[in-house]
C-alpha positions as CSV (number, residue, x, y, z in Angstrom):
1,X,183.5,-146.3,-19.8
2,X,186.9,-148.0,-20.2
3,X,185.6,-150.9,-17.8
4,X,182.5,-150.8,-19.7
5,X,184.1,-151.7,-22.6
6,X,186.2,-154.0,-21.5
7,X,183.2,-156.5,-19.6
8,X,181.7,-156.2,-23.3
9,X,184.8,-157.4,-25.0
10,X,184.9,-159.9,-22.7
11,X,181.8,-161.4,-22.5
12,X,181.7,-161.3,-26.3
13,X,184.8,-163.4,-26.1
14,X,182.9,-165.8,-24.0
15,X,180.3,-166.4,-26.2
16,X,182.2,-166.3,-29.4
17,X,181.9,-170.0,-30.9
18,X,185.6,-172.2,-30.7
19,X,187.9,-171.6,-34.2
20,X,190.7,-172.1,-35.5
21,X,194.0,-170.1,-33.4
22,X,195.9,-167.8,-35.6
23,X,193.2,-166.4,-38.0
24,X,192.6,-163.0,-38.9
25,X,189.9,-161.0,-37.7
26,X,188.5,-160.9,-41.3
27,X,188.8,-164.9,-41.5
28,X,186.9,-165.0,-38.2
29,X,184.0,-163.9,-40.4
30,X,184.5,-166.6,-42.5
31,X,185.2,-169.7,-40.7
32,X,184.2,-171.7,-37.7
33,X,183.7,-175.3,-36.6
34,X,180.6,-175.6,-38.9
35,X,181.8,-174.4,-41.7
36,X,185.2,-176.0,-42.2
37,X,185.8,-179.4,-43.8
38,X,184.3,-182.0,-42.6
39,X,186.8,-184.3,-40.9
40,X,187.3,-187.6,-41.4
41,X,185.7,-188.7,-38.1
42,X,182.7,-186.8,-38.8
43,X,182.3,-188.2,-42.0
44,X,179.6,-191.2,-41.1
45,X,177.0,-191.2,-43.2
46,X,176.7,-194.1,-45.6
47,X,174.4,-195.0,-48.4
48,X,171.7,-196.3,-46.0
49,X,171.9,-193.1,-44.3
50,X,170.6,-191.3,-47.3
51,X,168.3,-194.0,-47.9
52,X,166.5,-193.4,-44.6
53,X,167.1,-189.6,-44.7
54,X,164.8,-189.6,-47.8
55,X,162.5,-191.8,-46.7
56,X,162.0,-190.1,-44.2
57,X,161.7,-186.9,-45.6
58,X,159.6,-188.2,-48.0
59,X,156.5,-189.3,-45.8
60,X,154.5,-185.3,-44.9
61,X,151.6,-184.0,-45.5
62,X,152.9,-181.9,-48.0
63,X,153.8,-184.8,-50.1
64,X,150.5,-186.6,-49.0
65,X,148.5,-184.3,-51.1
66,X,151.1,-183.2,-54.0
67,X,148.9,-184.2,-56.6
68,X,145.7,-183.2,-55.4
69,X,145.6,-180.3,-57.3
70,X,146.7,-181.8,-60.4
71,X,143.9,-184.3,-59.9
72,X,141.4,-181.6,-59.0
73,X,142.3,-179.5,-62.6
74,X,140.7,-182.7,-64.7
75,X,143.6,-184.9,-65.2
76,X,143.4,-188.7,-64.6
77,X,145.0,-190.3,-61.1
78,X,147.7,-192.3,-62.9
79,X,148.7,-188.8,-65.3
80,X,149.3,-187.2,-61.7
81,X,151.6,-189.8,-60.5
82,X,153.4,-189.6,-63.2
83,X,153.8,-186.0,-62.9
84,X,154.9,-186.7,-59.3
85,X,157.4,-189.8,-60.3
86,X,159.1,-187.2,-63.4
87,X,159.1,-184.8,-61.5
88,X,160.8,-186.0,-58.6
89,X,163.6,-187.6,-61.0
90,X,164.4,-184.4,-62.4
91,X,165.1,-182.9,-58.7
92,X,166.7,-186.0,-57.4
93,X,169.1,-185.4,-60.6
94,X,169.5,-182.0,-59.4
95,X,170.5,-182.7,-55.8
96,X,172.7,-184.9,-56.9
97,X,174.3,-182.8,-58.6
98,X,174.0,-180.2,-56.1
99,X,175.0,-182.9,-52.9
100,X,178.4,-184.1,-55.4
101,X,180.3,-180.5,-54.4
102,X,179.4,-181.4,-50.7
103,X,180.0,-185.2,-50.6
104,X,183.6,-184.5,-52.5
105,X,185.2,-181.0,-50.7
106,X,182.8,-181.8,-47.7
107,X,181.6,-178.1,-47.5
108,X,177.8,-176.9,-47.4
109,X,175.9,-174.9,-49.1
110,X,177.4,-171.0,-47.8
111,X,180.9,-172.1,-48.4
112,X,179.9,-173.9,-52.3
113,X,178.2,-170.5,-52.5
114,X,181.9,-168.3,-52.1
115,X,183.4,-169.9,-55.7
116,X,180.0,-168.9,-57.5
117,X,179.0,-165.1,-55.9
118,X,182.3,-163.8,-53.9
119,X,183.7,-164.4,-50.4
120,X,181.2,-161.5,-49.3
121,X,178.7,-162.1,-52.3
122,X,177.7,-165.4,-50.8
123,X,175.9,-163.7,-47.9
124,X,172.7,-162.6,-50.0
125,X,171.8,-166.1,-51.7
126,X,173.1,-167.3,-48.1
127,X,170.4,-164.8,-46.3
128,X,167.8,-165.5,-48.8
129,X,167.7,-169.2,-47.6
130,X,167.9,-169.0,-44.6
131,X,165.3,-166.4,-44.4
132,X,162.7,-168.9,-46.3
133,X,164.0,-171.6,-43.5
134,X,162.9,-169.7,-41.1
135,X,159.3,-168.9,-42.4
136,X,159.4,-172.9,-43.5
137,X,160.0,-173.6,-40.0
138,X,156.9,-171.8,-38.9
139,X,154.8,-172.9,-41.3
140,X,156.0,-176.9,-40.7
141,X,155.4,-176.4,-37.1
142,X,151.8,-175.2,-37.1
143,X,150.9,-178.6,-39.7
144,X,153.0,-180.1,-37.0
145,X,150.4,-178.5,-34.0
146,X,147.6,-180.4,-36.1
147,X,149.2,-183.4,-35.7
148,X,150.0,-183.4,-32.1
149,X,145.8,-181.7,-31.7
150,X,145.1,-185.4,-33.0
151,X,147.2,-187.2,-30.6
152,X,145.8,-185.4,-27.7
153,X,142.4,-185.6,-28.8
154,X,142.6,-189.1,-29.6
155,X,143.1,-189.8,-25.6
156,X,140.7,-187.1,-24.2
157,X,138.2,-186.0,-26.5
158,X,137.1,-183.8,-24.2
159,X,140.1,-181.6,-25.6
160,X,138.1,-180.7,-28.8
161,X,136.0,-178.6,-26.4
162,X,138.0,-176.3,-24.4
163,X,137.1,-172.8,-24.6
164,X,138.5,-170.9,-26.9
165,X,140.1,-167.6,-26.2
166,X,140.5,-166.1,-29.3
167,X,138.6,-163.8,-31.7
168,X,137.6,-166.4,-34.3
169,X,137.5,-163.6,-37.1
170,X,140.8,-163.1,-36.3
171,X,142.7,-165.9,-36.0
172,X,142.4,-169.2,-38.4
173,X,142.9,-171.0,-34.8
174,X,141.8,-171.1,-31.5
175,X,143.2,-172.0,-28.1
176,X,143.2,-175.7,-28.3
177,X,145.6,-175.3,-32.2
178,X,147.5,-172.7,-30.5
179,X,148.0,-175.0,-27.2
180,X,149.3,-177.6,-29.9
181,X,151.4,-176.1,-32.2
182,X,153.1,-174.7,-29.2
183,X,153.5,-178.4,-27.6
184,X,154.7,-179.6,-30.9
185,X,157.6,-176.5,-31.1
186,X,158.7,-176.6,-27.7
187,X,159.0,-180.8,-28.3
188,X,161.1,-179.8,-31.5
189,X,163.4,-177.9,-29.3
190,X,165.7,-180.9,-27.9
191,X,166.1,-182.1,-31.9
192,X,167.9,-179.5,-32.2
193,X,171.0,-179.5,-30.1
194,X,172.7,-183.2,-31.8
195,X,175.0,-182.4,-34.4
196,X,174.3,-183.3,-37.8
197,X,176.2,-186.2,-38.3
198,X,174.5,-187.7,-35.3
199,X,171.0,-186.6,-36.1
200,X,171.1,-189.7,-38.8
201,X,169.3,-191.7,-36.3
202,X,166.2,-189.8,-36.4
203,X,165.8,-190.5,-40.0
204,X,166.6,-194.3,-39.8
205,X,163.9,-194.4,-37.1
206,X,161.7,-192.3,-38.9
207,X,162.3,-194.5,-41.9
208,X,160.9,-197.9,-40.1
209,X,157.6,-196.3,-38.4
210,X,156.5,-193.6,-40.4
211,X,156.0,-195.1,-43.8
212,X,154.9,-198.4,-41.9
213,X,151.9,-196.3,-40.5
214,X,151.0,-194.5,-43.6
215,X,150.5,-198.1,-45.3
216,X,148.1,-199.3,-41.9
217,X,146.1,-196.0,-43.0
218,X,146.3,-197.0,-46.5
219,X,144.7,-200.5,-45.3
220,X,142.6,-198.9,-43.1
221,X,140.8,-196.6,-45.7
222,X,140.4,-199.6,-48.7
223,X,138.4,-201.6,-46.0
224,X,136.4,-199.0,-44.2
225,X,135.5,-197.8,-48.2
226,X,135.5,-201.6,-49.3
227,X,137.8,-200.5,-52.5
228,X,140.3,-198.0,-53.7
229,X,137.0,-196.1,-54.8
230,X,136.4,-193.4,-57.8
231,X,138.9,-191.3,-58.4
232,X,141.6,-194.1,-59.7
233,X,138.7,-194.9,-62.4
234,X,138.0,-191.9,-63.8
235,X,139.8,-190.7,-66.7
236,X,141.2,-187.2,-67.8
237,X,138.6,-184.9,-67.8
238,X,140.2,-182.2,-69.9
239,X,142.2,-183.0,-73.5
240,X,144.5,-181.7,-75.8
241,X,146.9,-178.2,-75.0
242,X,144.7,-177.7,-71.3
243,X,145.6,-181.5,-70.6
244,X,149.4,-181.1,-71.2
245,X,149.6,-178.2,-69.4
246,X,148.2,-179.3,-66.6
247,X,150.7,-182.1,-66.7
248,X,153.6,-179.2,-66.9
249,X,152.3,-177.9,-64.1
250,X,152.2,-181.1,-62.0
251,X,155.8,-181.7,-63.3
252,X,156.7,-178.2,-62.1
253,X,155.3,-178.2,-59.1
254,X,157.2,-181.2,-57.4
255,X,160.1,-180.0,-58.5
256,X,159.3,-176.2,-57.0
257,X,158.4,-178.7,-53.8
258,X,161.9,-179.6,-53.7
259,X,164.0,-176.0,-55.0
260,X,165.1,-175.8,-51.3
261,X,166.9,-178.8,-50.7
262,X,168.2,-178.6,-54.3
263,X,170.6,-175.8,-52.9
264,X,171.4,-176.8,-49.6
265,X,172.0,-180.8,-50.1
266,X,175.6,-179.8,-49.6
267,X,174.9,-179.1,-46.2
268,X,173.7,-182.9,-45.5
269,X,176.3,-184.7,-48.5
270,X,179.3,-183.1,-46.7
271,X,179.0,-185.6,-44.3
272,X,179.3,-188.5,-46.2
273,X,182.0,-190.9,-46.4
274,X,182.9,-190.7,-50.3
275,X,181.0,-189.6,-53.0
276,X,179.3,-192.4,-54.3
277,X,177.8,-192.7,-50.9
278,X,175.6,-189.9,-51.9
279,X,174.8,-190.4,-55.4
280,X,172.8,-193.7,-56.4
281,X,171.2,-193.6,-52.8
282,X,169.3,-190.1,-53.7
283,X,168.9,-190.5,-57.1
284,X,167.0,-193.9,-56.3
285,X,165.6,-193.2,-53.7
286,X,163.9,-189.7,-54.1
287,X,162.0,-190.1,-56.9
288,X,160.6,-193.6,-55.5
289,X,159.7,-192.6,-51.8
290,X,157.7,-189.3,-52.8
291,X,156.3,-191.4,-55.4
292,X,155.2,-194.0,-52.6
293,X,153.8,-191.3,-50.3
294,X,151.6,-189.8,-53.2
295,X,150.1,-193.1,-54.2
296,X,149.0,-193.6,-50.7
297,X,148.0,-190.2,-50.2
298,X,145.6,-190.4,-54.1
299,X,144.2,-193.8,-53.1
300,X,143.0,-192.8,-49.0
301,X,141.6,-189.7,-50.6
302,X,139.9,-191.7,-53.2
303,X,138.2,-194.6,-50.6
304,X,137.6,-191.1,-48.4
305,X,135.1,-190.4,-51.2
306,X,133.1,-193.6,-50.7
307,X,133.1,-192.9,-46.9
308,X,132.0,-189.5,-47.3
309,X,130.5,-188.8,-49.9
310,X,133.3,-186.4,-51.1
311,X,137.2,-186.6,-51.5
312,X,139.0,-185.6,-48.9
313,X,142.6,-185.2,-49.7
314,X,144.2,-183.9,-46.4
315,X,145.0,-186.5,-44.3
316,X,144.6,-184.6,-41.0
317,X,141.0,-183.8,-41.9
318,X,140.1,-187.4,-42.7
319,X,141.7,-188.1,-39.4
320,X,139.6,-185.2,-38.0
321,X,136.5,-187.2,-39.7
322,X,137.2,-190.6,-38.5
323,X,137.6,-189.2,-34.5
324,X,134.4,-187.1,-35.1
325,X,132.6,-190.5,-35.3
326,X,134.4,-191.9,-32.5
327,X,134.9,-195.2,-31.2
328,X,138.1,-196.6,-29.1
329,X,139.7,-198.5,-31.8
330,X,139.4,-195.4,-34.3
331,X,140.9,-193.1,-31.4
332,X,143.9,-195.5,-30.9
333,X,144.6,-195.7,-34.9
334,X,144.7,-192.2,-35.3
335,X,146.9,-191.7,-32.5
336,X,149.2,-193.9,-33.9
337,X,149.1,-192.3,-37.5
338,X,148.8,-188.8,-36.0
339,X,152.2,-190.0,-33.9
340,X,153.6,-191.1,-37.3
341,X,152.8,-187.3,-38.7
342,X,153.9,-185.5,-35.7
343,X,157.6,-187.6,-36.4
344,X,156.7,-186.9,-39.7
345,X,156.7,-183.3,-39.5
346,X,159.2,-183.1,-37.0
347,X,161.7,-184.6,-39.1
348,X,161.0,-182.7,-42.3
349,X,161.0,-179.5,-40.3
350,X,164.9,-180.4,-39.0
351,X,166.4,-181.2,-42.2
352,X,164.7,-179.3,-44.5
353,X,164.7,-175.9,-42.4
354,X,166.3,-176.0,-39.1
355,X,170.1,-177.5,-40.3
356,X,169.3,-175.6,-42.8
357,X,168.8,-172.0,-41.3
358,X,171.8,-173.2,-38.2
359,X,174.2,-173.7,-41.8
360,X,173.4,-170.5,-43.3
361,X,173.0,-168.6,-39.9
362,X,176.8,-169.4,-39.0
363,X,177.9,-167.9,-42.2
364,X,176.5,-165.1,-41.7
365,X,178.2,-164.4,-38.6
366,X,180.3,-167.7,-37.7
367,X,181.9,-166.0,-34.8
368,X,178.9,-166.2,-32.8
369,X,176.6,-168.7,-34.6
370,X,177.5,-172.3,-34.8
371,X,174.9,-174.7,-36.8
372,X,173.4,-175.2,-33.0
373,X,172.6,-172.4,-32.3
374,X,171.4,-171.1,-35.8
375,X,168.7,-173.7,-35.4
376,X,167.6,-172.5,-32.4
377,X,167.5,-168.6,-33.6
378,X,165.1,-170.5,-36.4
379,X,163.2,-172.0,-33.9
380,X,162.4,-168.3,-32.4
381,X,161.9,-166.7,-35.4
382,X,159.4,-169.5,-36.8
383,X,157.7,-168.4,-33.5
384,X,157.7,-165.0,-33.7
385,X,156.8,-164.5,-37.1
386,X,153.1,-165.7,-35.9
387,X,153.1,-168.9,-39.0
388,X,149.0,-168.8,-38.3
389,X,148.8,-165.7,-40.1
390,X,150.3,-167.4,-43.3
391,X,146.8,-169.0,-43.3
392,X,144.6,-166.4,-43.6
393,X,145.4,-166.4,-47.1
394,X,146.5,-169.6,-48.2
395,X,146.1,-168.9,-52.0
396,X,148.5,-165.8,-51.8
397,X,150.7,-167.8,-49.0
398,X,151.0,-170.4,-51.7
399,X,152.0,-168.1,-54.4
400,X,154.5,-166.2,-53.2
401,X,156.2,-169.5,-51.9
402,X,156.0,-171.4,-55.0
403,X,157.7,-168.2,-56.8
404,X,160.4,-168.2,-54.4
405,X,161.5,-171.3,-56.3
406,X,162.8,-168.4,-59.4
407,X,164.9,-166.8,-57.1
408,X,166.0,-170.8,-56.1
409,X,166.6,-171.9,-59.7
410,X,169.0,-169.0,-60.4
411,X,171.0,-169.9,-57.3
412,X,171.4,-173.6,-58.1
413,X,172.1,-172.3,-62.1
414,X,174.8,-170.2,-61.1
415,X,176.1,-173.0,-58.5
416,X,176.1,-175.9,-60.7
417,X,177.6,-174.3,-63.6
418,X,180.4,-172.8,-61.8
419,X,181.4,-176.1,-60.9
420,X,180.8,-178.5,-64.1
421,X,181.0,-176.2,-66.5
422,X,183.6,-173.4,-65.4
423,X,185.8,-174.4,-63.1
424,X,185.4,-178.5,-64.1
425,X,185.0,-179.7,-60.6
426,X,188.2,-177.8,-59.3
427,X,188.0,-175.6,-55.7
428,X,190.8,-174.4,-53.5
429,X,189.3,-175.1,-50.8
430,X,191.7,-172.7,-48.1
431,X,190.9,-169.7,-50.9
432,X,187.6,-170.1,-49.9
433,X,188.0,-168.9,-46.3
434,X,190.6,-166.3,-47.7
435,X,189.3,-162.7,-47.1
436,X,192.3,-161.1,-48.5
437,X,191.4,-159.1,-52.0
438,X,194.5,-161.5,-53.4
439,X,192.4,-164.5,-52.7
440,X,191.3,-166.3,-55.6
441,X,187.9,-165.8,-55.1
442,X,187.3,-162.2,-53.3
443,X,187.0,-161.0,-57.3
444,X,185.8,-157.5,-56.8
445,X,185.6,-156.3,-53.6
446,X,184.1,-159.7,-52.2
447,X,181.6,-160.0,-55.0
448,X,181.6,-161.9,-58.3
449,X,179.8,-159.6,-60.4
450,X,179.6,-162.3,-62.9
451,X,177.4,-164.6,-60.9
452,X,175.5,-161.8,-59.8
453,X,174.5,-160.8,-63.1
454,X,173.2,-164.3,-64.6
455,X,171.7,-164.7,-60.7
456,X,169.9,-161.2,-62.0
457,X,169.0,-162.5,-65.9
458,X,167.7,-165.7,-64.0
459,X,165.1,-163.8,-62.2
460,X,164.4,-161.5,-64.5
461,X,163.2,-164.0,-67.0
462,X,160.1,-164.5,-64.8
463,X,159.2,-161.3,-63.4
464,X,156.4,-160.6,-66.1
465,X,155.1,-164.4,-65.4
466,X,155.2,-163.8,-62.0
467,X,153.0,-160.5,-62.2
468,X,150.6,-162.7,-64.3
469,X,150.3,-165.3,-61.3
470,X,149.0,-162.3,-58.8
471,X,146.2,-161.7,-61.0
472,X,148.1,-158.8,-63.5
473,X,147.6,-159.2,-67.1
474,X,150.6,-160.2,-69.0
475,X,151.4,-161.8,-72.8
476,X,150.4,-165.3,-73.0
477,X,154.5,-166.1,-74.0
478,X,155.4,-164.7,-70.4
479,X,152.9,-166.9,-68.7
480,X,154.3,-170.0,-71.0
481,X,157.6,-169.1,-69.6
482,X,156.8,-168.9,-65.7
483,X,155.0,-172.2,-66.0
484,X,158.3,-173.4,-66.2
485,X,160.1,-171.1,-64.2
486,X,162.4,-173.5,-62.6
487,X,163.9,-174.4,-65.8
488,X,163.7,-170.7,-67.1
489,X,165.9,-169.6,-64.2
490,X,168.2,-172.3,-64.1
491,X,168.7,-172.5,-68.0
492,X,169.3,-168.8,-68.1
493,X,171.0,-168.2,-65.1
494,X,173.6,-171.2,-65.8
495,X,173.7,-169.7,-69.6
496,X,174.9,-166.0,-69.0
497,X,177.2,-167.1,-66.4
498,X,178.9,-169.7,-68.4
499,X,179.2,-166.8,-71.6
500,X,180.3,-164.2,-69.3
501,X,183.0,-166.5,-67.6
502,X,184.3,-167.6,-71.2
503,X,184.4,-164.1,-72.3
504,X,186.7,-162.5,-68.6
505,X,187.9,-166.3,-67.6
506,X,187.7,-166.4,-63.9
507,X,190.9,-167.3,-61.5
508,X,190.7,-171.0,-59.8
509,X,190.1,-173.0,-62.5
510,X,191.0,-176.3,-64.0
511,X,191.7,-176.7,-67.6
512,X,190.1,-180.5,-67.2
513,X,188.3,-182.5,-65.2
514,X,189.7,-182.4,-61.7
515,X,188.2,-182.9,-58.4
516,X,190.6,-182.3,-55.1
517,X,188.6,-183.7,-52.6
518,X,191.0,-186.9,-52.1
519,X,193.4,-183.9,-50.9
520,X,191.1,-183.6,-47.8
521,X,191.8,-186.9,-46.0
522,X,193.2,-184.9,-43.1
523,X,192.9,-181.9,-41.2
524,X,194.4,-178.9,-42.3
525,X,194.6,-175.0,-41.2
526,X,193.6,-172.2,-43.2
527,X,195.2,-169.1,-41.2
528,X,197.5,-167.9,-43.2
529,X,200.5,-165.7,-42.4
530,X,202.0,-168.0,-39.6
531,X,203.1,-171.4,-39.5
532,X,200.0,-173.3,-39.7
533,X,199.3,-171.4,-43.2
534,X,202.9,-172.0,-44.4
535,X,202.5,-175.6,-43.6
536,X,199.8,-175.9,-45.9
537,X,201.3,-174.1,-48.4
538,X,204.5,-176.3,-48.3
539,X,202.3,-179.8,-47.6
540,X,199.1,-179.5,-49.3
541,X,199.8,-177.7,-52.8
542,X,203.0,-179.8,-53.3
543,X,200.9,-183.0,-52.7
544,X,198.2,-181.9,-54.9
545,X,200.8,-181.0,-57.6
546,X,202.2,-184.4,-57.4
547,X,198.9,-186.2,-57.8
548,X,198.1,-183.9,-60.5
549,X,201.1,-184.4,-62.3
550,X,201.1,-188.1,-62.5
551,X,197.7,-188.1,-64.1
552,X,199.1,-185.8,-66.9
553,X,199.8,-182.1,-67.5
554,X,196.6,-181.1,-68.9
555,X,195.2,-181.7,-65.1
556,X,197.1,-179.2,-63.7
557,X,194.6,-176.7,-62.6
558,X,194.7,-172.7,-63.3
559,X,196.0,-170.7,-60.7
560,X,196.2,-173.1,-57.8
């Protein structure tokens, strides 16, 4: 039994993840190669980066057809896009704020998370989101099997007929989609083993072809139509209370598109080289390239009316349309565009849920997990979670998503808050891989009760208008409320955190504005206990005490 034990222990040390020598078994939970500071060497992505990260990003399906429903409700084309360019503002102005923590301390999202809910708080907003990845990942990768069911059929036709080995009441697919999405997840695989600082290049790429094919399909559908057709004539069709409403709910609903990547932008900002790098770039550039992708995706929908007769706003089905009539320059353009959606897709699905999922994955257990292979374990769990059954009820599906932005919005409240408002942009950064119940953020017992409870009052505040969007009768006020239930989360949330933390001040805390990421231009260790952790004790508070100093006593921060 002895030996038995002994081959375990050992082949556990073999595939433990490299860290830091010296540290604690306790601080192995906390801390690995992923989650440290970013380094100066890995620190390379520039304003352009984010430029072509959001670009990129911005160009999916999803985004395609964002205000199709808006549209579809009764309000006019340019009302919609609107929605979509407001909209997307206010959530660039969140990620900025969100991305600021991560481009200054270069930390991500689970480590930001430690200051707000606890050293061992931070696990159930971290598991939360990367639980959502995970079914995200899924879901992206089936749109993504659509895509690559275009490419294929685009060179044999013949592949729309292949016989079909599945119940049809059963499944919302058959062979030839299952055959696809699986092509398009096993070609997603190799994506995910470059590090993140590297996988920059994708998104520059992505950048250059994919919008350039979405405007060739743009061209394509005004001529084949012979004008931008209907629906950018029309008007509003509904008026007064119903209309504004409607334009709430557009407003609402791109930023609900976007209340994942409002809490983990600190995983992508920590690489950047300063600040600033990650500020003007996002705020500029997200609420313009989602705004570019809509437009395109309202005026091809609204010349696919003249074609056939009837709007069709999912791009993949037009492209389904325009095949069905065939023709070898029609199967070559939609190859090409169906290319541009597979990268599309692809792309989308690695930022937005695999680095995502990797992050959060190696804080739940970072001596096993690195952001590698966290993406992979979200690769397998997007499969195994069978995304095709999603579809089956798409309405419900789309509910029950879209409400997972109130448990989002409380998260981000509590986040942002703690460091404007509370702490006035001050961490110590080595206290946040202390487990120790001395460190100045293990509060009680690893959990900040505080930012549990306004993380609770942010929730709570929907609940009832929640219960009303599953079909339950609730008072017309509660309903007003979850209409904007991003707001309502974030508002409250940020509110009873920042009363409770006024009322039982919290340790690690500036008494002014004072950011300490300049204090980061070098490596430093975080075991504590032997020399490495004296060191940095000695070095790195004196040096910060001197810069403080010379800006002034009232910078000193709180219990440093």
């Amino acid at each position: 039994m002895e030996k038995v034990n002994s081959k375990f222990r050992r082949f556990l040390d073999k595939i433990a993840v490299p860290s830091e020598p010296g540290l604690t078994s306790t601080q192995l939970m906390l801390y690995n190669h992923d989650l440290k500071v970013v380094e100066p060497e890995r620190r390379q992505w520039g304003p352009w980066n984010f430029v072509g990260f959001w670009v990129a990003d911005s160009f999916n399906v999803n985004t395609w057809m964002i205000a199709s429903s808006t549209i579809i409700n009764g309000v006019a084309w340019w009302q919609a896009w609107l929605c979509v360019w407001i909209g997307y503002t206010i959530a660039a102005c969140f990620i900025c704020m969100t991305g600021r923590i991560g481009a200054t301390y270069h930390i991500g999202f689970p480590v930001v998370n430690r200051a707000s809910f606890g050293i061992w708080g931070s696990f159930w907003p971290v598991f939360n989101r990367a639980a959502m990845a995970c079914i995200w990942y899924g879901v992206q990768s089936w749109i993504g099997g659509t895509c690559v069911y275009l490419m294929i059929r685009s060179i044999w036709n013949s592949w729309d007929n292949i016989p079909n080995g599945f119940p049809e009441s059963e499944q919302p697919g058959n062979t030839r989609d299952f055959v696809s999405f699986f092509l398009f997840w096993l070609g997603s695989l190799p994506f995910i083993w470059f590090p993140v600082h590297k996988i920059r290049h994708l998104f520059t790429v992505k950048a250059y072809f994919v919008p350039t094919a979405g405007v060739a399909f743009f061209i394509w559908a005004i001529v084949r139509a012979g004008g931008i057709g209907p629906i950018v004539k029309q008007g509003a069709r509904i008026g007064g209370s119903e209309l504004a409403w409607e334009i709430v709910l557009g407003i609402m609903s791109s930023i609900a598109n976007f209340a994942t990547l409002i809490v983990n932008d600190p995983d992508f900002a920590r690489f950047a080289r300063k600040p600033s790098d990650a500020f003007l770039p996002q705020l500029i550039t997200i609420p313009a390239g989602f705004a570019f992708t809509s437009f395109i995706g309202i005026i091809v929908s609204s010349s696919s009316q003249v074609i056939y007769g009837e709007a069709v706003w999912n791009p993949l089905d037009l492209l389904t349309k325009f095949l069905d009539e065939g023709g070898s320059a029609k199967r070559f353009g939609v190859f090409v565009i169906a290319a541009a959606f597979t990268l599309a897709q692809l792309g989308t699905n690695i930022a937005a849920n695999s680095v995502s999922a990797g992050t959060d994955m190696t804080a739940l257990m970072p001596r096993y997990i690195n952001i590698r292979r966290g993406g992979y374990v979200c690769a397998v769990v997007g499969l195994a979670m069978c995304p095709w059954n999603l579809f089956k009820s798409t309405n419900s599906f789309t509910t029950y998503l879209s409400a997972y932005s109130v448990f989002l919005s409380s998260i981000a409240g509590v986040m942002i808050c703690d460091y404007y408002w509370v702490r006035k942009g001050f961490y110590d950064i080595k206290e946040l891989f202390d487990g120790r119940k001395t460190g100045a953020y293990f509060f009680t017992f690893g959990f900040h009760i505080k930012g549990y409870v306004a993380y609770i009052c942010g929730i709570l505040i929907n609940v009832v208008g929640f219960a009303g969007a599953i079909g339950r009768d609730v008072p017309i006020g509660a309903d007003y409320i979850y209409r904007v239930n991003f707001f309502a989360g974030f508002i409250v949330a940020g509110l009873v955190y920042k009363g409770l933390c006024y009322f039982f001040p919290i340790p690690a805390c500036a008494d002014t504005w004072t950011e300490a990421g300049d204090e980061l231009d070098r490596q430093f260790s975080v075991a504590y206990g032997a020399d490495a952790g004296e060191n940095y004790d000695e070095e790195n508070s004196a040096e910060f005490g001197k810069s403080a100093e010379a800006k002034g006593p009232d910078t000193m921060p709180r219990n440093f």
